[in-house]
C-alpha positions, 0 to 999 in steps of 0.5 A: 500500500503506497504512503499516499494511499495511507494517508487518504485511509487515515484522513477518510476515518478520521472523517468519519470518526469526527461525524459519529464521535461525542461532540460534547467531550470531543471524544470518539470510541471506535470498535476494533475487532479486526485488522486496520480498523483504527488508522492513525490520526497523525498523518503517520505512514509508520503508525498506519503500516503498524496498524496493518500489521497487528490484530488486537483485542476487540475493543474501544480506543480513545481519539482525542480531538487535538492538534498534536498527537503521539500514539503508543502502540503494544501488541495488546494497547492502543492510546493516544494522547497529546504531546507536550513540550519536551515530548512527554505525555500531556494529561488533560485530568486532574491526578486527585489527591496524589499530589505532584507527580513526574509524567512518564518520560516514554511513549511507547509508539510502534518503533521502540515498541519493535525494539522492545521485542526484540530484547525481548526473549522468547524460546523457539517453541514459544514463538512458534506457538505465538505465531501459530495462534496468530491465525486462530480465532480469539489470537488477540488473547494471547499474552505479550511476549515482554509480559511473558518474560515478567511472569517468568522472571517473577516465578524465578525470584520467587522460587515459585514450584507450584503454580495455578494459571486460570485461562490457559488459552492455547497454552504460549503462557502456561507453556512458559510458566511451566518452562520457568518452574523446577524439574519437580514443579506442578503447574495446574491449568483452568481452561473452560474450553474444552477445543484449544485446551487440546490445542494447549495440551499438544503444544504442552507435549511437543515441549516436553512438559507434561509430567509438569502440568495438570490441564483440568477442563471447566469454569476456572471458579469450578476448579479453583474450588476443587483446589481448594477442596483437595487441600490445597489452601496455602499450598501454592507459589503463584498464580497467573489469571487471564480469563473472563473479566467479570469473574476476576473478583472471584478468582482473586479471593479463590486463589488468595486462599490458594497462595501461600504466605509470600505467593504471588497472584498476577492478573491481566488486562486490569488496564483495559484498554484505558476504559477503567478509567473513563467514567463514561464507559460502564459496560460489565467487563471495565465495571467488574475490573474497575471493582477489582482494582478498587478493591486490590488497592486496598486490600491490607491482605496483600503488597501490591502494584499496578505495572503498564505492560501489555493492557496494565498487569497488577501484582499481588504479594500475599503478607 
């Protein structure tokens, strides 16, 4: 596709999107469930072949109506925001009762976020089940390499031997969990879906893995009781959720009886695509995580913190 022809794409959407937007608050939401839905608004040949390049989760982006703009562009988040004076992220809202406080000194745009990944490390058999998901249906559910990377760096300090991942997907993430755990390590998987489990349990063997996984079929709710069931309160390192969102705050208090004193329990996309944030937006997946972080925030239970990689993970240490 030639530049003049990316620029014409970008110049028609944001026509379009000017049209339909919320006039009043001089905001647009746009649904992206597929390839090149959201062109970028700056005029950016770069950023829209970047666009043409990556799937991502169906969802809701955020165009700000300004003069000046700098997309941040991840495998798994889109934003955009207006660019201020020495190249940091101008931020129209007021930060509450925190106080002064520094902007953040990156944006991530589609150039470094290339470099990013490729400092990034990923196995052979990671990355081929990372591009084989590519073509399957729901594939933007598949977590970030860079974030991968985080989960298995955290299961190295930690010393994790027993882990639980709810939502196991087509496996790129337990693949990885169970990679990072020792020889006599035990990961056990929550998958409702009973079709890519198998889809996980082959790639599962073709790693070589499976004397280290326990994949159970079923509402990860279901299995995190029988977990519970079976004796296993405080018996286990780690936990990785990334499954239905309405279902957060459950597996959240499930698998806080699950971890033992010091465990670990990561949870995925608790940014949301920024949604958790906007107060016009109020659909049940952004209410259910919003609830969820209120609730962490506070949680005396729990050492805890927000980092922005991938769609926002938190992470919970249990005191």
């Amino acid at each position: 596709m030639s530049q003049s022809m990316l620029r014409h794409i970008g110049d028609k959407w944001l026509a379009r999107a000017a049209m339909s937007g919320n006039r009043s608050s001089g905001r647009t939401y746009v649904s992206a469930s597929s390839t090149l839905k959201v062109p970028a608004a700056t005029r950016s040949v770069s950023a829209l072949e970047a666009f043409s390049r990556h799937k991502h989760r169906s969802g809701v982006f955020r165009v700000q109506s300004t003069p000046a703009r700098s997309w941040s562009v991840s495998s798994r988040l889109i934003c955009c925001g207006t660019t201020s004076e020495g190249g940091e992220m101008a931020r129209a809202e007021s930060n509450g009762d925190l106080g002064p406080i520094n902007k953040p000194s990156i944006v991530m745009n589609d150039a470094l976020y290339a470099y990013l990944l490729k400092h990034t490390r990923e196995p052979p058999i990671l990355r081929k089940i990372r591009e084989e998901t590519s073509t399957m249906r729901g594939s933007q559910m598949q977590t970030p390499p860079e974030q991968i990377n985080l989960l298995t760096l955290l299961i190295e300090l930690s010393g994790a031997k027993r882990a639980i991942e709810v939502g196991v997907f087509s496996g790129y993430s337990a693949v990885a969990i169970a990679m990072a755990l020792p020889e006599d390590g035990k990961l056990v998987g929550c998958e409702r879906d009973g079709n890519i489990l198998n889809v996980a349990r082959g790639f599962m063997e073709e790693a070589g893995l499976t004397h280290k996984v326990d994949l159970r079929e079923g509402p990860g709710k279901d299995t995190l009781d029988e977990l519970i069931a079976e004796g296993g309160t405080g018996q286990y390192d780690f936990v990785y959720i990334d499954a239905d969102k309405r279902g957060y705050l459950a597996y959240y208090e499930q698998c806080l009886q699950l971890v033992r004193q010091g465990g670990l329990i990561v949870l995925d996309n608790v940014l949301w695509y920024g949604k958790t944030a906007d107060p016009e937006v109020n659909d049940k997946q952004t209410v259910a995580i919003r609830e969820l972080n209120d609730k962490l925030v506070r949680d005396e239970r729990i050492t805890f913190t927000i980092l922005p990689v991938g769609d926002g993970v938190s992470l919970c240490r249990k005191r």
